[in-house]
N, C-alpha and C positions, 0 to 999 in steps of 0.2 A: 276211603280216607276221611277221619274225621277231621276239623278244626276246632281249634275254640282259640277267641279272639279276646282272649285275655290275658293268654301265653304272653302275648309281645306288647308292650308299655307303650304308650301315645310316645312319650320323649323317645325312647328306643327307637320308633320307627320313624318319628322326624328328623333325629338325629343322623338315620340310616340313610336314607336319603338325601338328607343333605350333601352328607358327606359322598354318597357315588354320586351327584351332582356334579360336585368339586372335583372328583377325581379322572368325572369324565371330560374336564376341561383341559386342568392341571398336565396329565398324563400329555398331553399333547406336547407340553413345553419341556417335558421331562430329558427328552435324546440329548438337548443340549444345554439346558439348565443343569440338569442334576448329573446325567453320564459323561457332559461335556465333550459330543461328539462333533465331530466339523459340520457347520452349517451347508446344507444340502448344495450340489452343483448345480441343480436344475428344479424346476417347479416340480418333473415330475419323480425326483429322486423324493423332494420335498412332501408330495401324495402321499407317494408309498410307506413316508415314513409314518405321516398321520392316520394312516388305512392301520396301519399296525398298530400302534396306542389305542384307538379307538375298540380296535374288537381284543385288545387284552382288556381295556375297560369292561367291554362288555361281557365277556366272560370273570370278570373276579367279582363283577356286580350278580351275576347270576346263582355264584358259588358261597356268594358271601349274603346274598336273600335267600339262597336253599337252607341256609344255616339255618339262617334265624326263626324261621318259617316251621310251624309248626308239624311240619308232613312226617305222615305217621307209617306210609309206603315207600320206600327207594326203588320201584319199579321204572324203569325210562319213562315209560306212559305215562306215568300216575306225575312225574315231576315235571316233563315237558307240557302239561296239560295243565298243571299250576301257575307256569309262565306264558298260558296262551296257543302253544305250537300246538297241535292236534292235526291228525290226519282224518279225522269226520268233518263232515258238512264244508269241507272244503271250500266250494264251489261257492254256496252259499256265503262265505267271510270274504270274496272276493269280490264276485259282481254284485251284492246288493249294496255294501256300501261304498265301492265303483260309481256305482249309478246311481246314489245318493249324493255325493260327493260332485258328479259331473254337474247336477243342478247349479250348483250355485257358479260355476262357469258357461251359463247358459249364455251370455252374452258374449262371450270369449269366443265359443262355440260357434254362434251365431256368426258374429267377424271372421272367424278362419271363411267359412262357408261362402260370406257375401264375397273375398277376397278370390278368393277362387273361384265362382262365378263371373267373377269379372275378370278374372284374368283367361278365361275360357272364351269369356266375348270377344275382348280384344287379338285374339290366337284365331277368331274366324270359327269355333265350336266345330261343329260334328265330327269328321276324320280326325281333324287336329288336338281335340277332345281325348278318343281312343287313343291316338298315337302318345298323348300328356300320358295317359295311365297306363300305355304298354312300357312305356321310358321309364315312369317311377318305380312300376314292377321290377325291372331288371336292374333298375338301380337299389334297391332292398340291401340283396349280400352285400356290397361295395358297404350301403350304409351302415349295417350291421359289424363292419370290419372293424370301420371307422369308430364306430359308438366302442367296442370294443378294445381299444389302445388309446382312448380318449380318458384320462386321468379325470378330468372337469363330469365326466359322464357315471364313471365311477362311485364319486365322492355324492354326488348331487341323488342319482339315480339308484344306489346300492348300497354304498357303505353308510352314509350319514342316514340314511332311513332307516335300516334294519338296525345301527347302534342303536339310535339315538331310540326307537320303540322297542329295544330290549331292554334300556338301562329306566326310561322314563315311563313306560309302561308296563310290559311284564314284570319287572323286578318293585317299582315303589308303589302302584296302586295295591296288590298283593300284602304289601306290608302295612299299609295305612289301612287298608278294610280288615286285616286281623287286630290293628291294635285297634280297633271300636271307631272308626272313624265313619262318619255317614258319607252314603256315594257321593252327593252333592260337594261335599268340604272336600273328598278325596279328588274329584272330578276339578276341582280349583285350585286344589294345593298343586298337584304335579307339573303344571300347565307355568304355573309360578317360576318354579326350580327349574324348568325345559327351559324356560324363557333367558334367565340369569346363565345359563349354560351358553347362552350365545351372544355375552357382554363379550368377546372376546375378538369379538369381530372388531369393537370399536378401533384399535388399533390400526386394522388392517382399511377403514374409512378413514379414520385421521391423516394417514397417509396418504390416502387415495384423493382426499379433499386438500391437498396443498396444506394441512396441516390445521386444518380449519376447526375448533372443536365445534361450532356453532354445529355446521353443515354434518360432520362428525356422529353428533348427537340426536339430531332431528333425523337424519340416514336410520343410526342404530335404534334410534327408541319407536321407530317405526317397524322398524323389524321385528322389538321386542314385541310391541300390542298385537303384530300379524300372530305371531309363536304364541303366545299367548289365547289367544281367541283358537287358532289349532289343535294346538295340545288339551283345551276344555275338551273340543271334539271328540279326538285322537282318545282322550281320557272316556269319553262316554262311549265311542266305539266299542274298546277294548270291554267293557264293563258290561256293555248291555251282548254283547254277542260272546264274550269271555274268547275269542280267539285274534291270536293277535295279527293274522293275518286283514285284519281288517284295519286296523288304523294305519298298518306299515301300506299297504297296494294305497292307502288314502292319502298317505303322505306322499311318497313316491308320483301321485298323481297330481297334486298340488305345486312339488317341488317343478315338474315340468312344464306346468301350464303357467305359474308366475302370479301374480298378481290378475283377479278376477277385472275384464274390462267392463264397463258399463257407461260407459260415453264413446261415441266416437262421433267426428264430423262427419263422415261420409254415409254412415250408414241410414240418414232420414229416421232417428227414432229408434230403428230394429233391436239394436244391440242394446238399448236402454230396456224396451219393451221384454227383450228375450231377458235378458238378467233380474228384471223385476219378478215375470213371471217362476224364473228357475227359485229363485228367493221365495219364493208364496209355494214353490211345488217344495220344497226342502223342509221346509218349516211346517207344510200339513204332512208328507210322511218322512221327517224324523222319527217317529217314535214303532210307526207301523213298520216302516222296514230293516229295523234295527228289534224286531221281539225277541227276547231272546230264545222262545221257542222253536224259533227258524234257525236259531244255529246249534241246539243241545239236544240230548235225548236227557227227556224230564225222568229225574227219579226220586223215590219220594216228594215230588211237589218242588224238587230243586233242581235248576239245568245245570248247576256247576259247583265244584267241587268246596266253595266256601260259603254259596247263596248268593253273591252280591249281585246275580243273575234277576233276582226277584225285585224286578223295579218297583216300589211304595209309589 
């Protein structure tokens, strides 16, 4: 398949994005805004319904950048492999930036470990130890049930990670590097529009803060620089390995782990030391375990179907 990245206008593709931005917000409010349907009975009536909006967002974003998009094949391969999906190198879009990604939670890491350590002290260690890990063994399926009919697990763990790296990833970097946009602008722009996709929250803070805009503000705008600083990532992920299996397992891993720790009082240091260290290990191979020839079969001098694989 060839491209040329002249087909689709700077404004076109800003515009285009913008607008599945907006629509991956908007659509949320839409069941009762615009269909005027009865406001949900229950939170998790209320899930279900935003599980739904969401992956019709994410599918009319999908159908509506295959348009625009220059692809010269309508083979399934040749189009899910424009947005990222691929069943080559699998493995590779998985654990390497897994365990690029785990760095920068090296202190976080570190805390679980000394917590558990100590909580094996206190239990008296050896038998009691094995007896801790034959208990959480068998408690797995139980967890597994639970995580399973947990709406909050869902939302956090599944649906908001796969929309949210289909609509902000597969679909807008795609259209921003065909209309001439350099990685670097593209790699900053989406991360932008990700970010603004989650003003939406403020609401659900204002309320949660007694009504506070102060508290409200400072909550959400902290959220925003997190999504922001992620979505750069998410954005260089996607671009430098071209599968999107890679930013989604990254986010997915982020959304669970919370906020990176790098202070704690009890740990004497460690968790400070471990998180500096994981920070200097991230930062010397960002680049190395993200080549894009670990995740492509090179052809012509190109691992992916539009170039943007050839980092300058």
């Amino acid at each position: 398949m060839s491209s040329d990245g002249d087909n689709i206008s700077t404004p076109v593709a800003v515009v285009s994005c913008v607008a599945m931005a907006l629509f991956y917000v908007l659509i949320l409010y839409a069941p009762t805004v615009i269909l005027r349907l009865p406001s949900p009975s229950s939170f998790y009536n209320f899930m279900i319904r935003r599980f739904i909006c969401a992956a019709i967002s994410a599918v009319a974003s999908l159908a509506f950048t295959a348009f625009l998009l220059p692809i010269k094949s309508w083979e399934a391969s040749v189009i899910l492999g424009v947005f990222g999906i691929r069943k080559d190198h699998l493995w590779q879009g998985v654990v390497y930036p897994l365990l690029l990604t785990s760095l920068v939670y090296a202190g976080s890491l570190v805390l679980n470990l000394l917590l558990l350590l100590e909580s094996w002290k206190e239990s008296g260690g050896g038998c009691s130890f094995f007896s801790k890990v034959r208990s959480f063994v068998q408690a797995i399926p139980a967890f597994i049930l639970t995580c399973a009919s947990d709406v909050s697990f869902w939302r956090n763990l599944v649906v908001a990670p796969l929309t949210e790296e289909l609509v902000f990833r597969a679909c807008m970097i795609p259209l921003l590097l065909c209309a001439g946009f350099r990685i670097y602008n593209a790699i900053f722009l989406c991360p932008i529009l990700f970010s603004l996709a989650h003003l939406n929250h403020f609401r659900e803070m204002y309320i949660r803060h007694n009504r506070s805009y102060i508290k409200a503000s400072l909550v959400v705008g902290l959220q925003l620089g997190y999504t922001v600083v992620f979505g750069a990532y998410a954005s260089f992920l996607f671009i430098r390995t071209g599968h999107l299996t890679a930013p989604l397992f990254a986010h997915i891993f982020c959304n669970y782990m919370g906020l990176p720790v790098v202070l704690h009082s009890r740990s004497k240091g460690l968790v400070s030391a471990a998180a500096l260290a994981g920070v200097v290990g991230f930062v010397t191979l960002l680049f190395p375990l993200t080549k894009p020839s670990m995740y492509n079969d090179t052809t012509n001098n190109c691992p992916c179907w539009l170039g943007y694989c050839l980092w300058d």
